[in-house]
C-alpha positions in Angstrom: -5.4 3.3 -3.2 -8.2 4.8 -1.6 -9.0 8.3 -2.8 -8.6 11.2 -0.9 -11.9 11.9 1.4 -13.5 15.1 0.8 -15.2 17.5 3.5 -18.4 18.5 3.5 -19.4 22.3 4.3 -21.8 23.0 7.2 -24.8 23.1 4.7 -23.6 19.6 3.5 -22.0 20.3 0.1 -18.5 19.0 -1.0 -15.3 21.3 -0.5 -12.2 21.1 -1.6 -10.0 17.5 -0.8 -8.3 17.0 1.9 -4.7 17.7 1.7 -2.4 14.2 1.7 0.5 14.7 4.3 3.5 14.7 3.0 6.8 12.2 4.4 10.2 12.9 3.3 11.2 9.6 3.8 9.6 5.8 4.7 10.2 5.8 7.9 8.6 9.0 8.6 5.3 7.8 7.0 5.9 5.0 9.3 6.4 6.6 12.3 3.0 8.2 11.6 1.0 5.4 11.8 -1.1 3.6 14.8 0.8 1.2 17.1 -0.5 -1.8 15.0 -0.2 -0.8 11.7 3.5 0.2 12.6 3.8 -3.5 13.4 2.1 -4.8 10.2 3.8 -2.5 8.1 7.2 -3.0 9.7 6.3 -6.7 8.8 5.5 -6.3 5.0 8.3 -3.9 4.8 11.0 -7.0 5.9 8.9 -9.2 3.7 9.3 -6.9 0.7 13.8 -6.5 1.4 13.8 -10.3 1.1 11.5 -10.6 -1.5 12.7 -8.0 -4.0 15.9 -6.4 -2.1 15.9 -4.2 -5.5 12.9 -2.3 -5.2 13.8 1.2 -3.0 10.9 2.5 -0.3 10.1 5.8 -1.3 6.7 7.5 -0.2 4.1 8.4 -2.9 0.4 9.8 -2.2 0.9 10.1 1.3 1.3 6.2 1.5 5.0 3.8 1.7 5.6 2.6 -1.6 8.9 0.3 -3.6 9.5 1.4 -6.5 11.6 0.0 -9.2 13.1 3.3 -10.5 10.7 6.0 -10.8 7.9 3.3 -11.4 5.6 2.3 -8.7 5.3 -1.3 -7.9 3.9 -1.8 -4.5 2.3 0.4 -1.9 0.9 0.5 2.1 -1.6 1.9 3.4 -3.1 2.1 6.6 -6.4 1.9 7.1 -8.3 1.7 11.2 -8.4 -1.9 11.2 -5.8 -2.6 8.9 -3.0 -2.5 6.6 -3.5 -2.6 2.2 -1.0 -4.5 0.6 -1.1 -3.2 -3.0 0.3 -3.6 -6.3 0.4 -1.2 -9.7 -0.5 -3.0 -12.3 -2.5 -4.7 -9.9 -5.6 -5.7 -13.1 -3.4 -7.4 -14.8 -1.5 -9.9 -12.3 -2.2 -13.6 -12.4 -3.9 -13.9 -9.1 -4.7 -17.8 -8.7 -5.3 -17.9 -4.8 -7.8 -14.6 -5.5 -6.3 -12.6 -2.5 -6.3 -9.4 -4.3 -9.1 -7.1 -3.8 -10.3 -3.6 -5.4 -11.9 -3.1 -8.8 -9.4 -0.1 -10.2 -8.6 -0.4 -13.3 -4.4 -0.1 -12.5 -3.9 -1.1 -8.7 -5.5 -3.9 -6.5 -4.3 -4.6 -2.5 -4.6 -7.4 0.5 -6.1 -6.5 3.3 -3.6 -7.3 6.0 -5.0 -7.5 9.7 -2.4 -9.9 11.4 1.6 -10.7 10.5 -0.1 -14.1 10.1 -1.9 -12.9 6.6 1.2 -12.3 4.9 1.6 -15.5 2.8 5.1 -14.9 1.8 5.0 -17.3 -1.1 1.8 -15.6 -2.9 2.7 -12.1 -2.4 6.0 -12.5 -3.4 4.6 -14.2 -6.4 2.6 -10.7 -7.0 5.4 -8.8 -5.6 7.4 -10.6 -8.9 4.8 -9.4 -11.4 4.3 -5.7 -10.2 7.7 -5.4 -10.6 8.4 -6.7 -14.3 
């Protein structure tokens, strides 16, 4: 996930980070977003029931997340132009189509622009992995 974007003071040095918001619940982080994300991530989130209907949304970093008990698997997060599809444990998933993106050493994402990108049968492949 992106990190938190810092501020810079009037003479141009770095404060403190900006604060995360905080969502008590999924749908609150959902409600939050821009008209088109909300679509996007409404999409993922019906992808993700039928996918892995055991995972449970919970909302982590200011971002929508399933977990598989109190371990991360997957995450959203909205970005202007789009939506980021990620996965914990995202370095060490068999990625054979290369969709994932990102070079941190623990989570990689998709960039999602349309309902169209989701390509049920590869992410739910990943989906399967991040959640072993």
């Amino acid at each position: 996930m992106p990190a938190a974007k810092r501020t810079s003071s009037p003479k141009g040095r770095k404060s403190a980070i900006g604060k995360m918001k905080a969502y008590a619940t999924f749908d609150l982080y959902l409600a939050d977003q821009s008209p088109k994300n909300r679509t996007l991530i409404r999409a993922l989130r019906k992808f993700v029931q039928r996918a892995a209907p055991k995972l449970a949304e919970s909302v982590k970093w200011g971002n929508g997340c399933w977990v598989k008990g109190k371990d991360p698997v997957a995450y959203v997060y909205s970005a202007p132009a789009y939506v980021q599809f990620g996965f914990f444990r995202g370095a060490s998933l068999d990625d054979p189509r290369g969709l994932l993106e990102g070079d941190g050493q623990y989570v990689r994402h998709i960039k999602v622009r349309t309902a169209k990108d989701i390509d049920e049968k590869a992410f739910a492949a990943l989906l399967r992995q991040a959640a072993q």
